[in-house]
C-alpha positions in Angstrom: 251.4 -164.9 -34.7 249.1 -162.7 -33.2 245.2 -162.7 -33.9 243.7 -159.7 -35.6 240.2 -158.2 -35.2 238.3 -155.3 -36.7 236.7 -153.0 -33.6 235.1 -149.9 -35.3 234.6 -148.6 -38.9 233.0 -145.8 -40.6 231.9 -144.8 -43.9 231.0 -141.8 -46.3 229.3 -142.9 -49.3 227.1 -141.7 -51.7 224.6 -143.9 -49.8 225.1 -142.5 -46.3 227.7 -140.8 -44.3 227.3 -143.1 -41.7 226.9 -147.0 -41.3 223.3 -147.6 -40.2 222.0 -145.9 -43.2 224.5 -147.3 -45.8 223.6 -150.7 -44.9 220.3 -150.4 -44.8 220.7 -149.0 -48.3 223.1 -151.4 -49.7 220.5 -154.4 -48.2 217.7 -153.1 -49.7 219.2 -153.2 -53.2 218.9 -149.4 -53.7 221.6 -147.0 -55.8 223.7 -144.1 -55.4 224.1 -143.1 -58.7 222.9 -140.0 -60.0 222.8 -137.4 -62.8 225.9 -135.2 -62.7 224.0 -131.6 -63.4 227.5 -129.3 -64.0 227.6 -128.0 -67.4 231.8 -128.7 -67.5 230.4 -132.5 -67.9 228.1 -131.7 -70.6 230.0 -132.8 -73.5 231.4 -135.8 -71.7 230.1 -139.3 -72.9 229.6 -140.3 -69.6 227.6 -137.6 -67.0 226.7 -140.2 -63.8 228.5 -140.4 -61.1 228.1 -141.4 -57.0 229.0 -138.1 -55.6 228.0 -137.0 -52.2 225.7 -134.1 -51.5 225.3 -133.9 -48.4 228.5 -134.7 -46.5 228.6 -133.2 -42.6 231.8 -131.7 -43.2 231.1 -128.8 -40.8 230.5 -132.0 -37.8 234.1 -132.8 -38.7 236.1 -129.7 -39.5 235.8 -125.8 -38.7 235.9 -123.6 -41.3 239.1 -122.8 -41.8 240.4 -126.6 -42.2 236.9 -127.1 -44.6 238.9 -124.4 -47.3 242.8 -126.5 -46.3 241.4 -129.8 -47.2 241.2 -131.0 -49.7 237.5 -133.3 -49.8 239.1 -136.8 -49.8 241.3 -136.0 -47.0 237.6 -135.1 -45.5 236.1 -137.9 -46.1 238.7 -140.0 -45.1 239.0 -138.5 -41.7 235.2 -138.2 -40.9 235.0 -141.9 -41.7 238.1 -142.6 -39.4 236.5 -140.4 -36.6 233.3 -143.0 -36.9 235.6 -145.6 -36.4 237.6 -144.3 -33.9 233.9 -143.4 -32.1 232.5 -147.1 -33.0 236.0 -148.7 -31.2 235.1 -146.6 -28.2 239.1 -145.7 -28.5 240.0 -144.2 -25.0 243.8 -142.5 -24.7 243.9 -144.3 -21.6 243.6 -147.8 -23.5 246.8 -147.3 -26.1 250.2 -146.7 -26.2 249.9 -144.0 -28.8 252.8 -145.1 -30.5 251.8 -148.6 -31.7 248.5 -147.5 -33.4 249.7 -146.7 -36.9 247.6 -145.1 -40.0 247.1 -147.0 -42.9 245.3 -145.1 -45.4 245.8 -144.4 -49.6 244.1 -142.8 -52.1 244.1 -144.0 -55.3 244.3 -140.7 -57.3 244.8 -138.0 -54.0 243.6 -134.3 -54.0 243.5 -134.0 -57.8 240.2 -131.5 -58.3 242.7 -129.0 -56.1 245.8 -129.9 -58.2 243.3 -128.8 -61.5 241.8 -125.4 -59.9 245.6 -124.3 -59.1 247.2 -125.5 -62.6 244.3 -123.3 -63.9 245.0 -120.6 -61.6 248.5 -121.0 -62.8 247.8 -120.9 -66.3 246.1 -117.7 -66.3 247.3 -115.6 -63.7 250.2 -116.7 -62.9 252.5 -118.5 -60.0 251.9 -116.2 -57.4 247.9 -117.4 -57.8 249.0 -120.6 -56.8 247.9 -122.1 -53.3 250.5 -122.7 -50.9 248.1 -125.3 -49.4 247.8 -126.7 -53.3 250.8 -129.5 -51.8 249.1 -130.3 -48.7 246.0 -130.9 -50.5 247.4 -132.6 -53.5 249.7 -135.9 -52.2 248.3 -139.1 -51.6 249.6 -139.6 -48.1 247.9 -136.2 -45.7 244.6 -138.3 -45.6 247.0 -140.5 -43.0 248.8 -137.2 -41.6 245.6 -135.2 -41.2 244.2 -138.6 -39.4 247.3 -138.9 -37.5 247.4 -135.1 -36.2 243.5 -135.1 -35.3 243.7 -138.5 -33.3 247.1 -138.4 -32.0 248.7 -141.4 -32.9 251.8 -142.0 -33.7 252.7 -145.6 -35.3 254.1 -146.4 -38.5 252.3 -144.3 -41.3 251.7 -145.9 -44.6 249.7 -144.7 -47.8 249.6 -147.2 -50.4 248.5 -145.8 -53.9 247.6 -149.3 -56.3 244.8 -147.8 -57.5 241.3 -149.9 -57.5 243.6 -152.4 -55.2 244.7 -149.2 -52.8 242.1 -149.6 -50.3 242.9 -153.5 -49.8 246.2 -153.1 -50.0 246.0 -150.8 -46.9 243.8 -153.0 -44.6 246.3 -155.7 -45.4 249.5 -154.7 -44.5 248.0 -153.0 -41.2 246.4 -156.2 -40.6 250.2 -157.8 -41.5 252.1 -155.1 -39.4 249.3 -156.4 -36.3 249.8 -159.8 -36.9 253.8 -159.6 -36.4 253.8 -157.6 -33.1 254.9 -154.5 -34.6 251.9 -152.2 -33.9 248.7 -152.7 -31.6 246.3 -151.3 -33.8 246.0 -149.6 -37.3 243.1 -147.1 -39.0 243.3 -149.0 -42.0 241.6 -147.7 -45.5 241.2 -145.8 -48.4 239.7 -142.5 -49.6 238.8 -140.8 -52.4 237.4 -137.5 -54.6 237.9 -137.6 -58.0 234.6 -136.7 -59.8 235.5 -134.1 -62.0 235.6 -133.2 -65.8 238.8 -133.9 -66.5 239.3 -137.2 -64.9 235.7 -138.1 -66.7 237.6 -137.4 -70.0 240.3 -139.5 -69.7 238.4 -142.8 -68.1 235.7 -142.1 -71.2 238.4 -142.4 -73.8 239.6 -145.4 -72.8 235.9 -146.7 -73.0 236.2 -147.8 -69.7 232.7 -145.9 -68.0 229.2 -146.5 -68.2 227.5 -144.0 -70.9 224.2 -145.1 -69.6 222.9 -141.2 -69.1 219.5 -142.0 -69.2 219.0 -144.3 -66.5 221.6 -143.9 -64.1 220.3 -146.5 -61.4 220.7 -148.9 -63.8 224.3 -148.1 -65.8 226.4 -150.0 -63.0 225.7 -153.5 -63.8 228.2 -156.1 -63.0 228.1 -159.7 -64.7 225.3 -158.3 -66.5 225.8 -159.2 -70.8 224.8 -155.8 -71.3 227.3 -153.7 -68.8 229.4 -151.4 -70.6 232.1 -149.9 -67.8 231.8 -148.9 -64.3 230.2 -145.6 -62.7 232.6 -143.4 -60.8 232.2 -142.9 -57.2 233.7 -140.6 -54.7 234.1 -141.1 -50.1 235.9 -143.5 -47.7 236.0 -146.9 -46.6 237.8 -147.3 -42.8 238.7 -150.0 -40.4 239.8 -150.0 -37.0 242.2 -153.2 -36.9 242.8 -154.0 -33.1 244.9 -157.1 -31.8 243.0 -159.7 -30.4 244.0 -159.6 -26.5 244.2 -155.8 -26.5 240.6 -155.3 -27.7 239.3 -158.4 -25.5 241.4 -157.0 -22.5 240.0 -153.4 -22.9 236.2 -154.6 -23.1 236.0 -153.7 -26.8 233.2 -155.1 -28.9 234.8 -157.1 -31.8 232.8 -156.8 -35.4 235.7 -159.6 -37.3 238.3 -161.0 -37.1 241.2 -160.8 -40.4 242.6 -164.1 -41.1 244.5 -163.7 -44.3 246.2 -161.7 -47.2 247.0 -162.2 -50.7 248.8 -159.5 -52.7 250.2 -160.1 -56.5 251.1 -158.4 -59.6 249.8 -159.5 -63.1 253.5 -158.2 -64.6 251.3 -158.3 -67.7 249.4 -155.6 -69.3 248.2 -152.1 -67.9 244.8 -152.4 -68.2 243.6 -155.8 -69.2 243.9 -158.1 -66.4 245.4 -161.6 -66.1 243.2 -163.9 -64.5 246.1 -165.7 -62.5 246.9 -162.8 -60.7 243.7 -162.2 -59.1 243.6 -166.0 -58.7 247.3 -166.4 -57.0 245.8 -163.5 -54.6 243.0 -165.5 -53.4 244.9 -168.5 -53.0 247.6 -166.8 -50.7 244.8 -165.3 -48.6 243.2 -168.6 -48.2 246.6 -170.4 -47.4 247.6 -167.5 -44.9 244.6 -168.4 -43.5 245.0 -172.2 -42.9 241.9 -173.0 -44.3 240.6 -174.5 -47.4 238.5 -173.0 -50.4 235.7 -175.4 -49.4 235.2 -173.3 -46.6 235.0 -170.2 -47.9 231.3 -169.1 -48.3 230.9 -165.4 -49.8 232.9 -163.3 -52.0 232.7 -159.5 -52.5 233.7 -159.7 -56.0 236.1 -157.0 -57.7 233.1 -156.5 -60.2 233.1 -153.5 -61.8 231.4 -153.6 -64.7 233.6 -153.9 -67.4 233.3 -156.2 -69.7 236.9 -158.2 -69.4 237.0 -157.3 -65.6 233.8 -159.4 -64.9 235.4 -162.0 -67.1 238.6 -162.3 -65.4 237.0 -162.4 -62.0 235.1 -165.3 -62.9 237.1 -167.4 -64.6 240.0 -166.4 -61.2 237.0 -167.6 -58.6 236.0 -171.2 -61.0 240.4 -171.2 -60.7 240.8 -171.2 -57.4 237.4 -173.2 -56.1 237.1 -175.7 -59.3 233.6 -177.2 -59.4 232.8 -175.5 -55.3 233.1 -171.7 -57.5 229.2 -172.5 -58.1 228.0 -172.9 -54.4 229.6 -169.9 -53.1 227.9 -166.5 -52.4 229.3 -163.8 -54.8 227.9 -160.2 -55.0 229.1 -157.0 -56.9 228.3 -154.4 -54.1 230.0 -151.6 -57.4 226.1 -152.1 -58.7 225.0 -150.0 -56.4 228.0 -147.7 -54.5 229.8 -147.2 -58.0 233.5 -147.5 -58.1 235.3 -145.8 -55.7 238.8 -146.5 -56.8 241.0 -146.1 -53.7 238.5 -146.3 -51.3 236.4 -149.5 -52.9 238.0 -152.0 -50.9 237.4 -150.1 -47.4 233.7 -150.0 -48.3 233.5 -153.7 -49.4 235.3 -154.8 -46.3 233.0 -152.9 -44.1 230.0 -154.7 -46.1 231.9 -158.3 -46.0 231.9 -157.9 -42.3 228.1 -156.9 -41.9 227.4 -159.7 -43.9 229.4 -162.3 -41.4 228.0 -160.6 -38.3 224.5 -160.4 -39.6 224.3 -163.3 -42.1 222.7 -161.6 -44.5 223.7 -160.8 -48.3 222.7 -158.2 -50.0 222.6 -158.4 -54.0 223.9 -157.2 -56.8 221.2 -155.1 -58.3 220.7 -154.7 -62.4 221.6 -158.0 -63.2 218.6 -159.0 -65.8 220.8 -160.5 -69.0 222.4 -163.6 -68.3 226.1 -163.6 -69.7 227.4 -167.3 -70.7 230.9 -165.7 -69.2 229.5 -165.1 -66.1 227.8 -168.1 -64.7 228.7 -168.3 -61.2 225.8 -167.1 -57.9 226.0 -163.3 -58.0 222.9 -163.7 -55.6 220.7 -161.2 -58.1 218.7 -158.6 -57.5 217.7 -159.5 -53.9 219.4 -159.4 -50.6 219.8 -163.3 -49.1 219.5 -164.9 -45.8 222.9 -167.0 -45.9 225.4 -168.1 -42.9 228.8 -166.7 -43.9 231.7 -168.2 -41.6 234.9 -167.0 -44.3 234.6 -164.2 -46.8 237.0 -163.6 -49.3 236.8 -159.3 -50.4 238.5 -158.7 -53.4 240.6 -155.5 -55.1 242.0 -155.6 -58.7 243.6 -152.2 -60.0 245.3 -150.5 -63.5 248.8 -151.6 -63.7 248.3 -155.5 -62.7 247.4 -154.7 -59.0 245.6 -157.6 -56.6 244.8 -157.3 -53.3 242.5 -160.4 -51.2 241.6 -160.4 -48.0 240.1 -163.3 -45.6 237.8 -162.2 -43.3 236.3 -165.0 -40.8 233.0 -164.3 -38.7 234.4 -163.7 -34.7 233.4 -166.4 -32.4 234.0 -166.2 -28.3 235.6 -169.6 -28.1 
């Protein structure tokens, strides 16, 4: 089997569009959350959200692709160009058609599919984009990556929701592994703040309604947490074979060591512990090591009140009476929930935290909840050695997604 590494990534968040300021950011403990001022939200329970206001999209597109595109196809291109950048990728260094594009969404261009079913409604079909397609499915985040960069691999856009992200990274990591490709762009991406999605998420209860203080309504393991905070932007890895990126010079950032992937097969929105718990446990196997030596999870954690729950009682499952020495953080308390594009942004903060040894916390966590015992490492960042790192993605529908990430050392 072949060794895999991690050689660039980049990043659009809410708290910075690139990665020096997003981890200085997500160190020091501070938010992206923020007041949602459009009036379409005003009668929504919930009006907080992590958007972006002031993505570069002009640095990344002219102006005719800025009005194509739809925003998480943006996003997820301007954060695989910083990854691209960050591998120093040179066309000389690969054979174009073994890097592949790994990228999902979990809900795709849905504010565009909206404006044009309005459109629709009351003008008629002819009012109707014929970019609303393009700018609607799931998978032109990969094709509008794949026609700007020029590779040409295997394409793959995995939509598991809140898992999507993890999902992605894991089967490039898997295609890697098996000799099939020599590098993937491996992430998630995603756009969704808007009215209607707002509605639907509020009536199942499943958002923070925390208006007033919207720093502090995304609050993980907390007793008083009462759903997560939408977020919107894009989480990408550049996943590179281990002799290719050594042989080419390239500065290696982590290496991926294993991948769990199971279905709950139980209920659509309330998770099953054992799922998330067989998904560790694969990752830790596929890994060849033990759970003894795993030192720091980036929880799931979204704020919900069964989520939190489930994680838990999953991490005390699969690491027994070791659950309560481990590092865990709930990185959701400050970037929001970024649904498809979560797990790209945790795995770029899971490898920061091997390379740099440093943990940064899981803000608003003031209540104690007897459900939620384990470390969370509260409120402030940690000086901790991290050798294994387990990042975790749970999504609607019974989705789990682990991967093992292990600190890169020049043997």
């Amino acid at each position: 089997m072949k060794r895999v590494v991690v050689t660039g990534y980049g990043v659009i968040s809410s708290l910075g569009n690139e990665i020096n300021p997003f981890w200085d950011n997500i160190l020091g403990g501070r938010s992206g959350i923020k007041s949602i001022q459009d009036s379409s939200f005003s009668e929504i329970p919930s009006r907080i959200a992590g958007y972006i206001e002031d993505f570069p999209g002009k640095d990344y597109f002219n102006g005719k692709e800025l009005n194509k595109y739809d925003l998480f196809v943006q996003y997820a291109y301007a954060a695989a160009k910083q990854a691209v950048e960050m591998a120093n990728v040179q066309e000389t260094s690969f054979d174009q058609d073994r890097v592949g594009i790994y990228v999902g969404s979990g809900i795709g261009g849905i504010k565009n599919m909206i404006k044009n079913h309005e459109e629709f409604m009351a003008r008629g079909n002819k009012r109707v984009s014929p970019f609303m397609v393009p700018m609607m499915i799931s998978n032109m985040a990969a094709g509008i990556i794949a026609i700007k960069t020029g590779f040409k691999g295997p394409s793959f856009s995995p939509v598991a929701a809140c898992a999507t992200s993890n999902q992605a990274i894991g089967e490039g990591f898997l295609s890697i592994r098996h000799g099939y490709t020599d590098a993937v762009i491996a992430g998630g991406a995603e756009a969704s703040i808007n009215a209607f999605a707002f509605s639907g998420f509020t009536n199942m209860r499943a958002m923070s309604t925390n208006n007033e203080h919207p720093q502090q309504a995304s609050r993980p393991f907390d007793k008083l947490r009462d759903g997560f905070v939408m977020s919107e932007g894009s989480g990408i890895l550049f996943l590179e074979e281990l002799e290719h990126a050594q042989n080419r010079g390239a500065e290696i950032l982590g290496e991926i060591v294993g991948y769990g992937s199971t279905t709950d097969a139980c209920h659509i929105t309330n998770p099953d512990y054992h799922g998330a718990e067989r998904s560790m446990k694969l990752a830790i196997e596929m890994a060849g090591i033990t759970p003894k030596q795993v030192d720091y999870i980036n929880a799931h954690a979204t704020g919900t009140a069964e989520g939190d729950k489930s994680e838990t009682k999953a991490i005390k499952a699969v690491f027994k009476e070791d659950a309560y020495q481990i590092k865990i953080n709930a990185t959701k308390s400050m970037t929001g929930h970024l649904f498809g594009a979560a797990g790209g942004i945790e795995a770029i903060i899971t490898l920061k935290v091997l390379k740099e040894g440093m943990i940064p916390p899981t803000i608003n966590l003031t209540v104690p909840d007897e459900d939620c015992d384990l470390d969370y490492v509260p409120n402030k960042a940690i000086k901790h050695e991290v050798n294994y790192a387990v990042s975790n993605g749970f999504g609607f529908g019974g989705h789990n997604a682990s991967l093992l990430f292990k600190k890169y050392q020049i043997k």
